[in-house]
C-alpha positions in Angstrom: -16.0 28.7 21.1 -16.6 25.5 20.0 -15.6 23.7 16.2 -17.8 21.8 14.5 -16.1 18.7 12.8 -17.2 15.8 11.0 -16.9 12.5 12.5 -13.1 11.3 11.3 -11.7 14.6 10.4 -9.3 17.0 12.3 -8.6 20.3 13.8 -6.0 22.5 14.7 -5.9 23.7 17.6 -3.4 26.9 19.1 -2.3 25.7 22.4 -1.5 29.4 23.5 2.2 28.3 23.7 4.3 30.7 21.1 8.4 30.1 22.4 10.4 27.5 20.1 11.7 25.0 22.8 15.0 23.9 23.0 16.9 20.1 21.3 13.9 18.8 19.6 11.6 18.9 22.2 7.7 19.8 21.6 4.7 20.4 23.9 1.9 17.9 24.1 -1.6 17.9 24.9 -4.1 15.6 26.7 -7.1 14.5 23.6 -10.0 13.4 26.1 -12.9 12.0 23.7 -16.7 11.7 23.9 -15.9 8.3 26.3 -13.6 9.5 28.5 -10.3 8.3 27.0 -7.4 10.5 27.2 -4.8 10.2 24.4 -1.5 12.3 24.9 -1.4 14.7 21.5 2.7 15.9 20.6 2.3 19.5 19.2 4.0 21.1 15.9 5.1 24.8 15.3 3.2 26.2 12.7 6.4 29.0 12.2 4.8 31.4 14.8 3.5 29.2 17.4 2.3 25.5 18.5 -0.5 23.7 17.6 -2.2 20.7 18.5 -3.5 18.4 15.3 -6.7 16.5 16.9 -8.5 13.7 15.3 -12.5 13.6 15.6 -12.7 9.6 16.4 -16.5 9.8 17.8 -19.4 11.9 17.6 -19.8 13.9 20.5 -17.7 16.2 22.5 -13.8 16.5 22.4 -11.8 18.8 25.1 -8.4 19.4 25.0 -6.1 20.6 27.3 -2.6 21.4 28.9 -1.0 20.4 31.7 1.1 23.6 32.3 -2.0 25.8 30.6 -4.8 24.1 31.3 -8.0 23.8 29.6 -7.4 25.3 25.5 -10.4 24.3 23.3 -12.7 22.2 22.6 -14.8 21.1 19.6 -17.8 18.6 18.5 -17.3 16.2 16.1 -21.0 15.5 14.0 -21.5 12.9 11.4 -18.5 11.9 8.6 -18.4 13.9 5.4 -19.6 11.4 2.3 -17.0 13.3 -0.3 -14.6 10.2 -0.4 -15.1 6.5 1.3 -12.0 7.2 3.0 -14.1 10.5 4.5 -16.8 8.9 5.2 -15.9 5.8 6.6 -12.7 6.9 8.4 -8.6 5.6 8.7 -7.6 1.6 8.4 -7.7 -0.9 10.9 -6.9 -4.6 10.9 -10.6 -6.3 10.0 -9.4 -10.0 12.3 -12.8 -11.6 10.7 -11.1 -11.2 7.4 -7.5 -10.9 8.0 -7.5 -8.1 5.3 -7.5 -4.3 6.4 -10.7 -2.3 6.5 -12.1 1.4 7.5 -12.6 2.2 11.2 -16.9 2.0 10.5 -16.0 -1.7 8.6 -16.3 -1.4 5.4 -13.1 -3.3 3.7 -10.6 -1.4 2.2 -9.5 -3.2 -0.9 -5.9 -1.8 -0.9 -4.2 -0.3 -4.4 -1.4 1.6 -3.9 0.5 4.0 -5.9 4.8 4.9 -5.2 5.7 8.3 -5.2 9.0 8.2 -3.2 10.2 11.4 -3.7 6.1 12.7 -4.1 7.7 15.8 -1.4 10.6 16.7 -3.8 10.6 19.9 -6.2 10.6 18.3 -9.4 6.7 18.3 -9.1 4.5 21.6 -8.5 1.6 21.4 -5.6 -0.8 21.7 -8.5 0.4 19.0 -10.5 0.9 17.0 -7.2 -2.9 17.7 -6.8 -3.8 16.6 -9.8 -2.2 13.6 -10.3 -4.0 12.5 -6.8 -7.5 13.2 -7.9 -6.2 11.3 -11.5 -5.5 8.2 -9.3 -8.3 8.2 -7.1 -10.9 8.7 -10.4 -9.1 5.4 -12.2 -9.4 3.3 -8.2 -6.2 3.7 -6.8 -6.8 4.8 -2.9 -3.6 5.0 -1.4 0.3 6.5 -1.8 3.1 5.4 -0.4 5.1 8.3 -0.1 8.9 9.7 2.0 9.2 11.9 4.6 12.1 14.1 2.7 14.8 11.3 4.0 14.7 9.7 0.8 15.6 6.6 -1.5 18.9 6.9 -4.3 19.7 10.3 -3.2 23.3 11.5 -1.3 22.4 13.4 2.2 21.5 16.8 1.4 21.7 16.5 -2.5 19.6 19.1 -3.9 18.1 16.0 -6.0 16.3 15.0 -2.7 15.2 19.2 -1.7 11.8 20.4 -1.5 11.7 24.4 -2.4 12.3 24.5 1.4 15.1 22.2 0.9 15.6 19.2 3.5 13.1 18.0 6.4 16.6 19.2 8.9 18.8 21.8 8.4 22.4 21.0 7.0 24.0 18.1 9.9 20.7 17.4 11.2 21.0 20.2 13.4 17.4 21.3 13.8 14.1 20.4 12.0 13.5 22.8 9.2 9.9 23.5 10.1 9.4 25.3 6.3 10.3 21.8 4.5 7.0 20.4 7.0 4.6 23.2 6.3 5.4 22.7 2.5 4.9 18.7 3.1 1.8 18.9 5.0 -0.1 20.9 2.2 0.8 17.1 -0.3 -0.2 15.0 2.2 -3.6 16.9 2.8 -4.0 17.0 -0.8 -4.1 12.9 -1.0 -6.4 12.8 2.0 -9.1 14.8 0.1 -8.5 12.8 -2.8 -9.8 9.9 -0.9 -5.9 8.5 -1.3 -4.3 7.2 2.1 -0.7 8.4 2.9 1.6 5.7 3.7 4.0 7.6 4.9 7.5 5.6 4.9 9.8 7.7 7.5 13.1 7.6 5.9 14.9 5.0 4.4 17.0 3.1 6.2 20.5 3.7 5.3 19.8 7.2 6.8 20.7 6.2 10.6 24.6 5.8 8.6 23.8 10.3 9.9 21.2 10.3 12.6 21.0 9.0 15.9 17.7 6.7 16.5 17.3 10.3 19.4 17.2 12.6 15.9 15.3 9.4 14.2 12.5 9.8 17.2 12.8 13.4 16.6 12.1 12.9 13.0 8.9 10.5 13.6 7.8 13.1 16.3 7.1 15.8 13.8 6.2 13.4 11.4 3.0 12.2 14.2 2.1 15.4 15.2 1.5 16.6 12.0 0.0 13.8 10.6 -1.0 10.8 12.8 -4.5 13.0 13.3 -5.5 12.1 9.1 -5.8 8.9 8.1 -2.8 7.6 7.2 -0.3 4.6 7.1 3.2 4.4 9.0 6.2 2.4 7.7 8.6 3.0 10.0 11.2 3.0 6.9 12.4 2.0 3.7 15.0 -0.6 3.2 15.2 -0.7 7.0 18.3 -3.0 7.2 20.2 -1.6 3.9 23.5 -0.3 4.8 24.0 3.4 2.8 25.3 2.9 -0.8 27.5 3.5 -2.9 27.1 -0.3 -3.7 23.6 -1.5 -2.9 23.7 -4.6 -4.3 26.3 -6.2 -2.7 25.5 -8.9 0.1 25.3 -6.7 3.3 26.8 -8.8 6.5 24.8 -10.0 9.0 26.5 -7.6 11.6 25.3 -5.2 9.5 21.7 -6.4 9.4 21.4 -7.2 13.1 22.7 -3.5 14.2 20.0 -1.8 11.7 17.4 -4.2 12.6 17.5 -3.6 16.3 17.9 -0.1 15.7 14.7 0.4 13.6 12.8 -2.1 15.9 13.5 0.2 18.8 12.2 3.5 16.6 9.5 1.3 15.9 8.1 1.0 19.0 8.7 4.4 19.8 6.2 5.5 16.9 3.5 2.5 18.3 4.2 4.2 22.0 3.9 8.2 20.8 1.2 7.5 18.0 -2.1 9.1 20.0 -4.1 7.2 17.5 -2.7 3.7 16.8 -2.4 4.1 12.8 -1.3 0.9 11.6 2.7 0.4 11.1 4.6 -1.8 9.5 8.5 -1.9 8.0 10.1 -1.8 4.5 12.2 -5.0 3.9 15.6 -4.9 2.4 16.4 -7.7 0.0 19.9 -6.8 -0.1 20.0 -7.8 3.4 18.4 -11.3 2.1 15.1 -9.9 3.9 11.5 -9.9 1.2 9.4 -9.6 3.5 8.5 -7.6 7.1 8.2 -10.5 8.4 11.4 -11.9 7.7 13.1 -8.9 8.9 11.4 -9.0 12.3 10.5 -12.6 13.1 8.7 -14.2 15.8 7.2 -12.3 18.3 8.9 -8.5 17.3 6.7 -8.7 14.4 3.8 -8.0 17.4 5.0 -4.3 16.6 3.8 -4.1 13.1 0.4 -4.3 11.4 0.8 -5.3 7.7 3.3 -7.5 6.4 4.5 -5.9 3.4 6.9 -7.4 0.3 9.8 -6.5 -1.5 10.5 -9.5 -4.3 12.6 -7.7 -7.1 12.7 -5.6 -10.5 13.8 -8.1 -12.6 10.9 -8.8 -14.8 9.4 -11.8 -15.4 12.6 -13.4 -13.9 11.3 -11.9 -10.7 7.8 -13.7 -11.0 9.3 -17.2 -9.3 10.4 -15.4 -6.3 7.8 -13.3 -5.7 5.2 -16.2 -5.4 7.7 -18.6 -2.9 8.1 -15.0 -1.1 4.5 -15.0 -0.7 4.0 -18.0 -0.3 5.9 -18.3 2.6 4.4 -14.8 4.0 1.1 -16.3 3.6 1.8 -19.8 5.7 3.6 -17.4 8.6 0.1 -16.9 8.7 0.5 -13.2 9.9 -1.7 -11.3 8.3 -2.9 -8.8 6.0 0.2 -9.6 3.3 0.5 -6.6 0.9 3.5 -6.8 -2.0 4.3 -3.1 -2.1 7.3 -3.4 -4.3 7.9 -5.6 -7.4 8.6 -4.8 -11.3 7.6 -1.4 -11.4 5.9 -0.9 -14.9 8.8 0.5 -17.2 11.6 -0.3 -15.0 14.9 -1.5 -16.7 13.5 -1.6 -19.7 10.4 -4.4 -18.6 7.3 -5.4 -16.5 4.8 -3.9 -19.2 1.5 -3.7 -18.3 0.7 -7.3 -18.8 3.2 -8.2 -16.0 1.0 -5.7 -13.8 -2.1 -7.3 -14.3 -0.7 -10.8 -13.4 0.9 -9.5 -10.4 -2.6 -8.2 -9.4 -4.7 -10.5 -10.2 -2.4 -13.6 -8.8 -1.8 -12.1 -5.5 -5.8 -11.0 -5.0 -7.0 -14.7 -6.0 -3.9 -16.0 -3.7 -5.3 -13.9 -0.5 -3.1 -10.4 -0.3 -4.9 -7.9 0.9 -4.6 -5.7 -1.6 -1.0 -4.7 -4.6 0.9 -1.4 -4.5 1.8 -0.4 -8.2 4.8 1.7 -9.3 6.1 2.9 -12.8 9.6 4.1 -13.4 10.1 7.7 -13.4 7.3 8.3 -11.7 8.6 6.9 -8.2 11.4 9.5 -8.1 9.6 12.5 -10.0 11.8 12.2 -12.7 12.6 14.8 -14.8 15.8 15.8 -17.0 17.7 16.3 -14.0 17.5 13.5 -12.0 19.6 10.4 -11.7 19.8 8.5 -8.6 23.0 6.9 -6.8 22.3 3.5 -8.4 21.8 5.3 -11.8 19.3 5.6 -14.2 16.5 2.8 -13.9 15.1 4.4 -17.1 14.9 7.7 -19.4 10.9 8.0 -18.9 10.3 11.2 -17.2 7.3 11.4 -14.5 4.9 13.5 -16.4 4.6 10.6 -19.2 5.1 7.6 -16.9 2.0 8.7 -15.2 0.2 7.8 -17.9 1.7 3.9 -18.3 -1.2 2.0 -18.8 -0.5 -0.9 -16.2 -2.1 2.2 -13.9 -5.5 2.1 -15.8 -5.8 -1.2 -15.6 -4.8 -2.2 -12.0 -7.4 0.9 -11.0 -10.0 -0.7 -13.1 -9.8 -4.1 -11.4 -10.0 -2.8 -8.0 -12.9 -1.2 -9.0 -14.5 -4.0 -10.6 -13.8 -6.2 -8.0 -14.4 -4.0 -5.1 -18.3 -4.5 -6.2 -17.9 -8.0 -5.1 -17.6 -10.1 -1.9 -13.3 -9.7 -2.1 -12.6 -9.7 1.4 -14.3 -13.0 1.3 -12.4 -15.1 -1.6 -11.1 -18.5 -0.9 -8.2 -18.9 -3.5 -8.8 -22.3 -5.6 -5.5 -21.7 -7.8 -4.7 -25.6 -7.0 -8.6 -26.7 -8.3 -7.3 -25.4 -12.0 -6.0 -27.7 -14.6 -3.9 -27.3 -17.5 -3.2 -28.8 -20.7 0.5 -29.3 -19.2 1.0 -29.3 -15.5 2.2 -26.3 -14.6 4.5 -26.3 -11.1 5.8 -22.9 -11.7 4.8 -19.2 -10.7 3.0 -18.5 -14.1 0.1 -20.5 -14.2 -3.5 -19.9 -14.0 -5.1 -18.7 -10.5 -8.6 -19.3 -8.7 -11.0 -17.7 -6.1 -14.0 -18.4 -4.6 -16.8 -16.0 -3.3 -19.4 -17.1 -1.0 -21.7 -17.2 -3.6 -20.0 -20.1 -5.4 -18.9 -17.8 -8.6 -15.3 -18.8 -9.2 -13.0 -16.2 -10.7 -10.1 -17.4 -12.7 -7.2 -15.4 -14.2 -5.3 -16.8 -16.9 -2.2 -15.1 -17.6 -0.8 -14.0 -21.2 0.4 -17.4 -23.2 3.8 -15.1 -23.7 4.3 -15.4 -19.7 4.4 -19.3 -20.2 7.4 -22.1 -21.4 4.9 -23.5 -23.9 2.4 -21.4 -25.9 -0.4 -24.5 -25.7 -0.4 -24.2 -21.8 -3.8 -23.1 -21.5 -5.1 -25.4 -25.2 -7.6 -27.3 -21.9 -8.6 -25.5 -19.2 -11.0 -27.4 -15.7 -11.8 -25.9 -12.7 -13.1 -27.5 -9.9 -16.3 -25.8 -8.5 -19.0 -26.4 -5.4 -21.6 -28.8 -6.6 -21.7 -31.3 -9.4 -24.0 -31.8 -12.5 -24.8 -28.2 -12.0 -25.2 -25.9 -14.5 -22.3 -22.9 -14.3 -21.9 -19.6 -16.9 -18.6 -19.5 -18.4 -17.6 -15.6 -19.0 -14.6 -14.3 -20.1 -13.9 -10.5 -19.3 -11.2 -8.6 -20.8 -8.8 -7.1 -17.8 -8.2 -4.1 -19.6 -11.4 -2.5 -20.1 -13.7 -4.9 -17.9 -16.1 -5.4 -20.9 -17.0 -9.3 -21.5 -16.4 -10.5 -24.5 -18.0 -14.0 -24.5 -19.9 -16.5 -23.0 -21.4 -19.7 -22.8 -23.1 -22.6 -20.9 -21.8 -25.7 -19.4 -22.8 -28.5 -16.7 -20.6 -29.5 -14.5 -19.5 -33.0 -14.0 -20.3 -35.6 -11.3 -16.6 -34.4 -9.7 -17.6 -31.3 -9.5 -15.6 -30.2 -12.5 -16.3 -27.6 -15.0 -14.5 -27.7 -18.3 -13.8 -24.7 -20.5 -14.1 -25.5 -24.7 -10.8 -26.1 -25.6 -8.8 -23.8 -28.3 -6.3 -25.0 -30.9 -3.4 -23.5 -28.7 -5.7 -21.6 -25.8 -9.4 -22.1 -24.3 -9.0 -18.7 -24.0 -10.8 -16.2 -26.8 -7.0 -14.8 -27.5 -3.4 -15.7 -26.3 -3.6 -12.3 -24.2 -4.4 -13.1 -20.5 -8.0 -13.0 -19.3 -10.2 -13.0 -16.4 -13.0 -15.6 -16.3 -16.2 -15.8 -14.1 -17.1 -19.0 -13.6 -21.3 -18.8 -12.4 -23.4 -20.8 -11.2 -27.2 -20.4 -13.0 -29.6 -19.0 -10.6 -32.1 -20.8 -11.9 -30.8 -24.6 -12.2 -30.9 -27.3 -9.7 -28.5 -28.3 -7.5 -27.6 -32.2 -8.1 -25.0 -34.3 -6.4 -25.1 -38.1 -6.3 -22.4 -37.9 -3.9 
């Protein structure tokens, strides 16, 4: 009999194989596609026997089989689904015309991500967990980053870290607890058909303090054959090079560092070598080990084993905003890219980084050239409820149901959703075109991009973000052509509505002035986002 399956979904297939086998070990199958290319397929037990989790990546017709049972099934995959972009135009790839990441049909993927470390706990019901993913996805968020049950700020085995099932291995790592998986893999299909991509972060890293890197690959087996078929994300770990607590914010020694690092790399490569189909990878940093970004942690050519270099730059408020820009900042001239920040001043989080501090750290990492911003708020990254608190204590009181529902989420979803109608993957930032009243050298100051259309977008942060409130009292902006005429529009990053708007020519430098303000050119001291356009109809003059 043969399945029918859309183009970028999956089946499961029963190999015909129904005896547990013995330290870890599971079957494989051979995946040969509509071309002719074989990919090697590792198997899961379903509780009562093995199946094979096969991804549809062309139209046409897919046979699998075994090399001890021979032929098992086949199945032809037809055109995508259209329920969700992520459905219909399939899992992420690196776009190298862009240097952003984009769906396997082309279509960029405009990354906002949401943290839901302990997403696989019990402190949140399938339903709710359901919920809460289509909530995200309807407000423009379309991905998670999410544990595999080794988690973050949790004790080995502490009920605070338990599914229902309890832990991903039974007590000592002594066998994989196949209950904890079949529990897990109902979440993770629950974000897919959300239109949310699962970046799945293995473990964290302090957890190889227990395992072996052989119970590690073990780990990341199961966690491929189940899932390496959807459309997902891998980070090989969290924290990789973070030593286990119970003081994570000493310094940790470079001895330290270098074992964890070479031990992760190699686990690393082991995921790139077992993953049938090459889902891009990349690895947490650890700031405690002085490491902010992946590539930092793995320089020079062992970054050739990751995909994305991702950032960690601190929860310290706006005291945190300095460092995160020289972090990427330097990321950016490494020149690996895409750059993603998927871990800075979660909204709520020791008491700070409201939801004005989330839209600057959107908007001035978008204009700057990241690929995309993964968003957190506190409580909601550990599932908080009354009976949580984590090694390194409480972070805050909020519990997750309520810090859902920060409004930093709203508005970051809204932006991606405003500007995924534009040419993003095609900005050139301009943040050093801008000029100030004062001149600004630090990380708050306003930021700049250019589409290929020659409409500048400028975000200028809250005055409250700034030394001096008059910061912003003159505002210029250098632009394509001179003595051109260009629409000034300023657009409220809350709600996306505009809220004025006028004319101007620019001058024979090319430079387009905004009116000037008694303390801000700005309509209020709250930040803003300004389109700078040129008029469709005017002439294009330069005495150049």
């Amino acid at each position: 009999m043969t399945n029918l399956v859309p183009l970028y979904g999956h089946v499961d297939v029963p190999i015909g194989l129904r005896e547990r086998l013995r330290d870890h070990i599971s079957p494989t199958i051979t995946h040969v596609d509509p071309n002719g290319l074989e990919r090697t397929v590792p198997c899961y037990w379903s509780g009562e026997e093995w199946y094979a989790r096969v991804h549809a990546t062309a139209q046409g017709s897919h046979r699998l089989r075994s090399d001890i049972l021979g032929a098992i099934g086949e199945f032809e995959a037809g055109a995508p689904e259209n329920s969700s972009v992520l459905a219909r135009s399939g899992p992420l790839v690196r776009d190298r015309d862009t240097r952003h990441t984009a769906h396997r049909d082309g279509t960029p993927f405009l990354w906002l991500g949401d943290t839901w470390w302990h997403g696989l706990g019990d402190r949140v019901t399938d339903g709710e967990f359901s919920e809460l993913a289509r909530h995200r996805a309807a407000q423009g968020f379309n991905a998670v980053q999410i544990v595999a049950g080794l988690n973050v700020d949790v004790e080995v085995f502490s009920p605070l870290g338990a599914s229902l099932a309890g832990w991903p291995w039974t007590e000592g790592f002594g066998d994989i607890n196949h209950a904890w998986w079949q529990g897990a893999d109902k979440r993770i299909l629950a974000l897919v058909n959300a239109g949310l991509v699962p970046v799945i972060f293995g473990a964290w890293g302090y957890y190889l303090t227990w395992m072996s890197d052989e119970h590690m690959m073990a780990h990341w087996r199961e966690i491929i054959a189940r899932w390496s078929a959807l459309p997902v994300v891998w980070c090989v770990a969290g924290e990789v090079t973070l030593p286990y607590y119970p003081n994570p914010m000493r310094e940790v020694t470079s001895a330290e560092r270098e074992e964890l690092r070479g031990r992760w790399l190699r686990i690393a490569e082991y995921v790139r070598d077992l993953d049938p189909y090459a889902r891009l990878l990349t690895a947490h940093p650890a700031p405690a080990s002085r490491d902010y970004a992946t590539s930092e942690t793995f320089p020079g050519t062992t970054m050739d084993t990751f995909d994305i270099d991702i950032l960690q730059t601190g929860h310290s408020g706006t005291h945190s905003l300095e460092w995160t820009r020289s972090v990427f900042d330097r990321a950016m001239r490494r020149g690996f890219t895409p750059v993603i920040n998927v871990e800075v001043n979660y909204e709520g989080i020791a008491g700070g980084s409201d939801d004005t501090v989330q839209r600057f750290l959107w908007w001035s990492h978008i204009l700057a050239g990241a690929s995309g911003f993964t968003y957190g708020s506190q409580g909601l990254w550990g599932f908080e409820d009354e009976t949580y608190q984590g090694l390194t204590g409480s972070w805050g009181r909020t519990q997750w149901r309520d810090a859902a529902s920060r409004p930093g989420a709203s508005h970051l979803g809204a932006a991606r959703n405003w500007l995924a109608g534009r040419d993003w993957a095609a900005l050139v930032p301009m943040s050093d075109g801008v000029r100030c009243a004062r001149n600004i050298v630090d990380s708050v100051r306003p930021c700049a991009a250019e589409l290929p259309s020659g409409e500048l977008l400028m975000y200028l942060p809250a005055l409250s973000l700034f030394a001096a409130l008059d910061s912003l009292q003159t505002l210029s902006v250098s632009v394509r052509w001179s003595n051109y005429q260009y629409r000034i529009t300023f657009i409220d990053p809350r709600t996306f509505t505009e809220e004025l708007g006028y004319e101007v020519t620019s001058d024979r430098w090319s430079t387009v002035s905004l009116k000037s303000g008694m303390l801000s050119a700005a309509p209020s001291m709250e930040d803003w986002l300004v389109v700078v356009a040129p008029r469709s109809d005017a002439g294009a003059y330069s005495d150049g």
